[in-house]
C-alpha positions in Angstrom: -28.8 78.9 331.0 -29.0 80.0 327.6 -26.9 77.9 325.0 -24.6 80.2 322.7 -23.0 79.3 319.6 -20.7 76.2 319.5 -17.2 77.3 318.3 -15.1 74.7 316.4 -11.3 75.6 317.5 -7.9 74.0 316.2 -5.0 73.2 318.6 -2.2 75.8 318.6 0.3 72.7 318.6 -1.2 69.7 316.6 -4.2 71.3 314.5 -6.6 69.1 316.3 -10.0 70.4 316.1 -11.8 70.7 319.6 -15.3 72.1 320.2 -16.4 75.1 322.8 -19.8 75.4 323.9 -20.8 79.0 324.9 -23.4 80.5 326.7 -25.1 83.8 325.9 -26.3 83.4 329.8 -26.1 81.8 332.7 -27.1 82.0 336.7 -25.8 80.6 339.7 -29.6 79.7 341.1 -29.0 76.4 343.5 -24.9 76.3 342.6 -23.1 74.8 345.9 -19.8 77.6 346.4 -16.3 76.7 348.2 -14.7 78.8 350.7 -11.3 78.4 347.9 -13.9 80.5 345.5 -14.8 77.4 343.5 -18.3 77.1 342.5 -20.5 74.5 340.4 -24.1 74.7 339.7 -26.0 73.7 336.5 -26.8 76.6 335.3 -23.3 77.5 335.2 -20.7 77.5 332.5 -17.2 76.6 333.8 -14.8 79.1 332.2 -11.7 77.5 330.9 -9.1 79.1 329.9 -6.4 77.5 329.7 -7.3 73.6 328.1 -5.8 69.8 327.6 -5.7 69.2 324.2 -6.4 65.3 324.2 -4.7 64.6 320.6 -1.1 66.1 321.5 -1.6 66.9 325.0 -0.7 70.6 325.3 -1.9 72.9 327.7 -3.6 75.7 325.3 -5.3 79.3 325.8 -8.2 79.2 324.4 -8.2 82.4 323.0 -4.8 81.7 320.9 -6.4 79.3 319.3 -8.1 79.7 315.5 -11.8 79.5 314.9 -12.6 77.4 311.9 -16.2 76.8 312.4 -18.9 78.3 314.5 -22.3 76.3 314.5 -25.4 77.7 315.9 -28.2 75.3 316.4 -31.0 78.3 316.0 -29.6 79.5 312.8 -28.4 75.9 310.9 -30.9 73.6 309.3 -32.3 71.0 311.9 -30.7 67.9 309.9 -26.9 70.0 310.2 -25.0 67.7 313.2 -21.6 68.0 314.4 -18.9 65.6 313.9 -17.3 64.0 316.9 -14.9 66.9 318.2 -13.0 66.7 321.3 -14.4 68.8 324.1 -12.4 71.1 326.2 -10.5 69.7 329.1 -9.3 71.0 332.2 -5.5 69.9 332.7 -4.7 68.5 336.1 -2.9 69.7 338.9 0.1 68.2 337.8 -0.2 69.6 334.3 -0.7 73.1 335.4 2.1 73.4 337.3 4.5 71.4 334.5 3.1 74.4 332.1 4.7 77.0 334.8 7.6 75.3 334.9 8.2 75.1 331.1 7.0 78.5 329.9 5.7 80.8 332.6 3.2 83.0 332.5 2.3 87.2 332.6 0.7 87.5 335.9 -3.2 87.7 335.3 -2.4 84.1 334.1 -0.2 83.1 336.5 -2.9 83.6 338.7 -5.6 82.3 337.0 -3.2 79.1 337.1 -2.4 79.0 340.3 -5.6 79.1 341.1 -7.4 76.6 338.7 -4.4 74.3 340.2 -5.3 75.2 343.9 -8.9 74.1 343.0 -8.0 70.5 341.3 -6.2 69.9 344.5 -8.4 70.4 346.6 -11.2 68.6 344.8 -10.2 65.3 346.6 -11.2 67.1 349.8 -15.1 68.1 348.6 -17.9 66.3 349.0 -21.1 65.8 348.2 -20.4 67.2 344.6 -20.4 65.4 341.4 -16.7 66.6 340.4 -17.9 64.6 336.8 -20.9 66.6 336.2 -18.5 70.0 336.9 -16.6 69.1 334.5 -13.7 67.5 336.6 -13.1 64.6 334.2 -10.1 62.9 336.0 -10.7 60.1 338.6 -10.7 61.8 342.1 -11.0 60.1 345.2 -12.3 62.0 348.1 -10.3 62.3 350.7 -11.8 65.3 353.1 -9.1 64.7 355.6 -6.2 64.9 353.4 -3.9 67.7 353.7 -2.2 69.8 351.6 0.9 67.8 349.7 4.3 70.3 349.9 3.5 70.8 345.8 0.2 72.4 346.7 1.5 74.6 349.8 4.0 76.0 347.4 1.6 76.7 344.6 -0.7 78.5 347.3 2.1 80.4 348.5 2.7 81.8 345.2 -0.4 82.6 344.5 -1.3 84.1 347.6 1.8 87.2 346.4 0.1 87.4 343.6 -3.3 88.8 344.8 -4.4 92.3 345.6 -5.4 92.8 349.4 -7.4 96.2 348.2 -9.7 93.6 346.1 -12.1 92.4 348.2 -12.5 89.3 346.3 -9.1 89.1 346.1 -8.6 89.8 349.9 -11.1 86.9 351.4 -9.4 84.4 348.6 -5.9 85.3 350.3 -7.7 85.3 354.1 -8.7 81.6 353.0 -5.5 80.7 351.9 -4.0 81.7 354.3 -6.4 79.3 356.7 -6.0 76.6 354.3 -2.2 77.0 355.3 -2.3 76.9 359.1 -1.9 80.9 359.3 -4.8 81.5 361.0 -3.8 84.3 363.1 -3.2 86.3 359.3 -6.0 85.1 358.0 -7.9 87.0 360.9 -6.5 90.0 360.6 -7.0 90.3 356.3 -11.0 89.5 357.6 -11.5 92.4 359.5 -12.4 94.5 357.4 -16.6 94.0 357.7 -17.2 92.7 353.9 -20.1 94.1 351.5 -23.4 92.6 351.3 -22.7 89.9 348.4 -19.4 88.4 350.2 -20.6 88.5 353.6 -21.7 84.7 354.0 -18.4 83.3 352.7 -16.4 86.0 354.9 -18.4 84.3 358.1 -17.7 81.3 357.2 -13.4 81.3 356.6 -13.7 83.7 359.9 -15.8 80.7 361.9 -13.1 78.1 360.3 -9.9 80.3 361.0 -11.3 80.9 364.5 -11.7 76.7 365.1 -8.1 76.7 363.5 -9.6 74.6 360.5 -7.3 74.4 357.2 -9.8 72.5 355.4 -12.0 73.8 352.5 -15.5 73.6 353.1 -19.1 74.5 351.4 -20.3 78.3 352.0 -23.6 77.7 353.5 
C-alpha cells in the first residue's frame, strides 16, 4: 500500500476536526474475503463513507464534509506533526439503522448502508479475524453460531430489493443473502448462472453452503 495524503476534515454537525488517511494504492495480496462480500487484508484501505463523529456523534458522509487541511508527509518538512485529530469511525449496527430511520437515504446509499450494517452484524459470527486491526473498533464477541436477530433479517431484506440481479456482483451478494436467510432454494436458482473467472471461488462456495442448507457467513477459501 501506498500512503496518500492525510486530509484534515470538519464535522458537518459540530465543526470537530477528524483526520482521513488516503491511499494512492492498495492490493488485496493475502486479504481473508467473506461470502457477505466483506473483506480485510493489510494492504487494504477500508472505504468509509458514511463515519461516527466521536465529538457530537453524528453519522456523517464523508464527502459533505469541508477540507481544512491536507498534509502530505513527502511534501512537508520532516519536523511538521499532526495534532491529535480524531480518526474516522465506522458507526455500529445500531447507528446505521437509527440514521435510516431519521433521515433516509437516495438509493446508492441506502444500499451502501444496508450493507455496511449487514457486515457489523455479522462480524460476531467471523473468526479468526482481528475485527480491531480492520478497523472494527467496537467490542464484538464472537458468536459463530448466532443467528440473525429480526433487526438484521429486516435490514437484509431490504437490501436484498435494492440490488440489481443483471450485476453479477450484485447477483451472488443477493444469492448469499438470500442463504443467510434460510432461502436456500432461491439462492440456488440466482447461482445458476456459471459466474466469470474472478467471482467463481466465492460463487462455489455460497452454492456448497446453500446446498448443506447453511445460513451462516463463512471465509471464501
Amino acid at each position: 500500500m501506498t500512503p496518500g495524503p492525510t486530509l484534515i476534515k470538519k464535522c458537518t454537525y459540530c465543526s470537530a476536526l477528524i483526520c482521513e488517511h488516503t491511499a494512492l494504492s492498495w492490493n488485496s495480496f493475502g486479504a481473508t474475503f467473506w461470502t457477505d462480500g466483506w473483506a480485510y487484508g493489510r494492504m487494504m484501505v477500508p472505504h468509509l463513507m458514511l463515519i461516527r463523529c466521536n465529538q457530537c456523534e453524528s453519522l456523517v458522509w464523508r464527502d459533505e464534509m469541508e477540507i481544512v487541511r491536507e498534509y502530505d508527509s513527502l511534501r512537508e518538512p520532516k519536523d511538521v506533526k499532526l495534532p491529535a485529530y480524531d480518526f474516522m469511525n465506522q458507526p455500529s449496527f445500531n447507528e446505521y439503522m437509527a440514521y435510516l430511520k431519521k433521515f433516509g437515504a437516495k438509493p446508492d446509499k441506502e444500499r451502501y448502508v444496508r450493507q455496511n450494517a449487514l457486515w457489523m452484524g455479522n462480524h460476531l459470527r467471523r473468526i479468526d479475524v482481528n475485527l480491531f486491526s480492520a478497523g472494527v473498533w467496537d467490542k464484538v464477541v464472537v458468536n459463530v453460531d448466532s443467528p440473525l436477530t429480526q433487526g438484521e433479517i429486516e435490514n437484509l431484506e431490504i437490501f436484498l430489493k435494492l440490488l440489481d440481479a443483471s450485476d453479477e456482483i450484485q447477483r451472488l451478494s443477493k444469492a448469499d443473502g438470500l442463504r443467510q436467510l434460510g432461502r436456500f432454494s432461491d439462492s440456488l436458482r440466482l447461482l445458476e448462472k456459471p459466474p466469470s473467472g474472478p467471482m467463481t471461488a466465492a460463487h462455489k462456495v455460497i452454492e456448497n453452503l446453500a446446498q448443506s442448507s447453511d445460513s451462516m457467513v463463512a471465509k471464501i477459501e
